[in-house]
N, C-alpha and C positions, 0 to 999 in steps of 0.2 A: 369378295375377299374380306376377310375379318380382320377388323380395327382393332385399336384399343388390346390387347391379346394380352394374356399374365403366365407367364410361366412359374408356378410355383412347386418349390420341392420339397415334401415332409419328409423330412429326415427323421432315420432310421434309431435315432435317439430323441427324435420327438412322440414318435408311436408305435415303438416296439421299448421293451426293457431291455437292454444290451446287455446287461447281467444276469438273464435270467431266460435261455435259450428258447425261442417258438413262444415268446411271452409278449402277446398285444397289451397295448395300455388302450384297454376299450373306450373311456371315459373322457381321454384328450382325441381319439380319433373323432368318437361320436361331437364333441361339440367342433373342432377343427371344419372338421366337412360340413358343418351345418353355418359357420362362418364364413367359409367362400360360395357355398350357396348363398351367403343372402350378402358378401362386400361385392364378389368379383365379377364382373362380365364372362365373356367368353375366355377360357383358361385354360390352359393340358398342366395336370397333376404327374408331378414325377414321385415318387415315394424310394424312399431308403428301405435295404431289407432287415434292417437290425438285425437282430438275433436270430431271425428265420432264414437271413444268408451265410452273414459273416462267420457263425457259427461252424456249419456243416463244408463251407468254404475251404475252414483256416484247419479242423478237425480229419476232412477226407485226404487234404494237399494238394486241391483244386487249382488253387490260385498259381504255380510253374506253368500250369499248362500239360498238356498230354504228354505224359508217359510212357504207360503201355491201358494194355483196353482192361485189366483187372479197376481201373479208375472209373471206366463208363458208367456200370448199375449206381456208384454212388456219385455223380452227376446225374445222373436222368433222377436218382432222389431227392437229390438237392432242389433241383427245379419243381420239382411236383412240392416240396415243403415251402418252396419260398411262392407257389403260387399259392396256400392254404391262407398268405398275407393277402396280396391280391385280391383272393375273393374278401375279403374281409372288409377292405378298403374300398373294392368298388360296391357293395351291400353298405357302407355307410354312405358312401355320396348319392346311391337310389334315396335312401331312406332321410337323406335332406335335400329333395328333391330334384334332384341333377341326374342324367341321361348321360352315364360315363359308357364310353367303347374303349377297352383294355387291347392294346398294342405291344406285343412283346417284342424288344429289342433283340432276342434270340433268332426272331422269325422275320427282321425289317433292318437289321444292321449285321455287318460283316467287320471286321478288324485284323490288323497288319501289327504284330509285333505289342498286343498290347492299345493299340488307339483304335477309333473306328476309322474304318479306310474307306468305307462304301456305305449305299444305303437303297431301300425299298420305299418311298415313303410318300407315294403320289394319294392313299389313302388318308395320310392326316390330315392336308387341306382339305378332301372333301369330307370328311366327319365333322371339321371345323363350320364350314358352309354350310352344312344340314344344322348344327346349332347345339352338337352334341358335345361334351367333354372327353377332353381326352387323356385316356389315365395309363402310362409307360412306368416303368422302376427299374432296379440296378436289376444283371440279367447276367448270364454263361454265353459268351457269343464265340460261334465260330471264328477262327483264327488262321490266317493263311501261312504263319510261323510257327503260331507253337499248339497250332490245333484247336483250342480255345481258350477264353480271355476272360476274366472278369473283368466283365460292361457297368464302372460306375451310374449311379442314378447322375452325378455330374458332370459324366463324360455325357449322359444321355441331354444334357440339360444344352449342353455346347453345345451341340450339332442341330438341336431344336430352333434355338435363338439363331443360330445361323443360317437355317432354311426359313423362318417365319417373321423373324422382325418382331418380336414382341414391345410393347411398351415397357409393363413391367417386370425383371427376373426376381424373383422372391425365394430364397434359401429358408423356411423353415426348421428351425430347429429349437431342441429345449433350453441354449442359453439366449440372451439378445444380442448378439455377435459375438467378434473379436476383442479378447481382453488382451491388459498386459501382463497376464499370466492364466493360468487356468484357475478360473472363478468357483470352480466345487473344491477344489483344494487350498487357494488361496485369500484369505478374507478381504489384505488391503488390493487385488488385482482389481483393475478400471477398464472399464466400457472403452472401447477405442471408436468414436464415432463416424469417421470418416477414411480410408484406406485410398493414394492414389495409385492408380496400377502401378505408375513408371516407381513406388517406392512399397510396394506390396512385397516385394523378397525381405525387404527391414521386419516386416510383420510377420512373415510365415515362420520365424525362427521361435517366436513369441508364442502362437498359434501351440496348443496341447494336441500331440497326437492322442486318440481314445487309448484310455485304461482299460473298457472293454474290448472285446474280440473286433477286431474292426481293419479288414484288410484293404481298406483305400484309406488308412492314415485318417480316419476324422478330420478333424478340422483342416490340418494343413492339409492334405489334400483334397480339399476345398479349394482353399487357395492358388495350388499349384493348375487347378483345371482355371481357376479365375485369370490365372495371369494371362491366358492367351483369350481374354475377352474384347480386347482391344475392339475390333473390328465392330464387335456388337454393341459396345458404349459409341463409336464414332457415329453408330446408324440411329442412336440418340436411346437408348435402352436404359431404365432407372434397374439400378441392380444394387440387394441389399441382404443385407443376414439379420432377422429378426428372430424373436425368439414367439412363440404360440402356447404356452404353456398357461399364460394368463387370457381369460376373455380382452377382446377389444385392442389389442392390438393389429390385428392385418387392418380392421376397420380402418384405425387413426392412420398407419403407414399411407392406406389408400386414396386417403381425402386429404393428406397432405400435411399431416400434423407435423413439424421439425422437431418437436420436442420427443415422440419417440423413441425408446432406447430401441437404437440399431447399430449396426454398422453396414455404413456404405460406400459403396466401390464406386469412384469417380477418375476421370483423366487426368 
């Protein structure tokens, strides 16, 4: 069984441009992946789809769920473009030396109204066992309500932590957490260092939904997937929102530095 395990999620505004549709930021993936290749042990890679999802998503009128079947061709598109991210992302974690197996949540999870209600997933412990990384992202999943669902990378993030116990849950993304305002809009907004669940709702109001396209509400819904972490903090999980935009930060978060600008989620 695999110790020590990190779940980390590169948000879709840390490696996609959210403003600028089907547009990779080639330059923070390539050193990103070559950063947990050389801080992290054994880890599953969850990725946001930035603008390769939210886009074609929020543009087709994906996101209600099934309609009539005129919606199908531009689903089955959607997914072939948000997989052109995928390949992208797992050719950078080859190419900094890591053995990624790409798991799609369309083909390994099911959902009920909107959450996942089921799951396929006797394959990621034994990928984890052989020593390989495992790389899943936000996905179109089957729906036994509304036909299909948009499967956040966050919702994908719960249900991982739930089944595997990881040590540490790492929220990637391009600011270094939760401010008290949104920090590209406001100059004096401040680093909120520490968030405790049972007062995490005070925070989510704080929390910027994205100004870009973005149909799981950016940050606050982050938050909203974070509040039912309970369980996974009780089973001793370090869970935190950093930012990667800069070299050497997952390093220091790793090895334990306090001073870290993050934000972290504690009981």
């Amino acid at each position: 069984m695999v110790t020590d395990l990190t779940i980390i999620k590169l948000g879709g505004a840390l490696i996609t441009d959210k403003n600028k549709p089907y547009t990779l930021r080639k330059d923070i993936l390539k050193r990103v992946t070559q950063e947990i290749a050389e801080v992290l042990g054994p880890c599953i890679i969850v990725h946001g789809v930035g603008s390769f999802g939210h886009v074609p998503v929020i543009k087709r009128k994906l996101y209600a769920g099934f309609q009539d079947a005129k919606q199908l061709p531009g689903l089955s598109q959607t997914m072939v473009e948000v997989f052109d991210l995928r390949i992208a992302v797992t050719k950078a974690l080859q190419e900094a030396g890591l053995a990624p197996v790409v798991f799609l949540p369309s083909n390994i999870f099911f959902m009920t109204n909107g959450e996942i209600s089921g799951h396929f997933s006797g394959g990621l412990r034994q990928y984890l066992d052989l020593g390989m990384t495992l790389l899943l992202g936000g996905d179109m999943c089957a729906d036994d309500q509304r036909g299909f669902s948009v499967c956040s990378g966050d919702k994908v993030i719960h249900l991982l932590a739930q089944l595997l116990n990881p040590k540490h849950i790492i929220f990637a993304t391009d600011v270094p957490g939760i401010y008290t305002a949104d920090p590209k809009l406001d100059s004096k907004a401040k680093l909120i260092p520490k968030i405790t669940l049972s007062r995490i709702h005070e925070v989510e109001k704080l929390a910027e939904e994205s100004v870009s396209p973005d149909i799981t509400k950016g940050m606050r819904g982050k938050l909203e997937e974070i509040k039912g972490f309970k369980p996974i903090l009780d089973a001793g999980a370090n869970v935190a929102i950093i930012g990667m935009t800069k070299p050497g930060i997952l390093r220091r978060y790793i090895q334990g530095d306090s001073t870290v600008p993050c934000t972290r989620i504690t009981l």
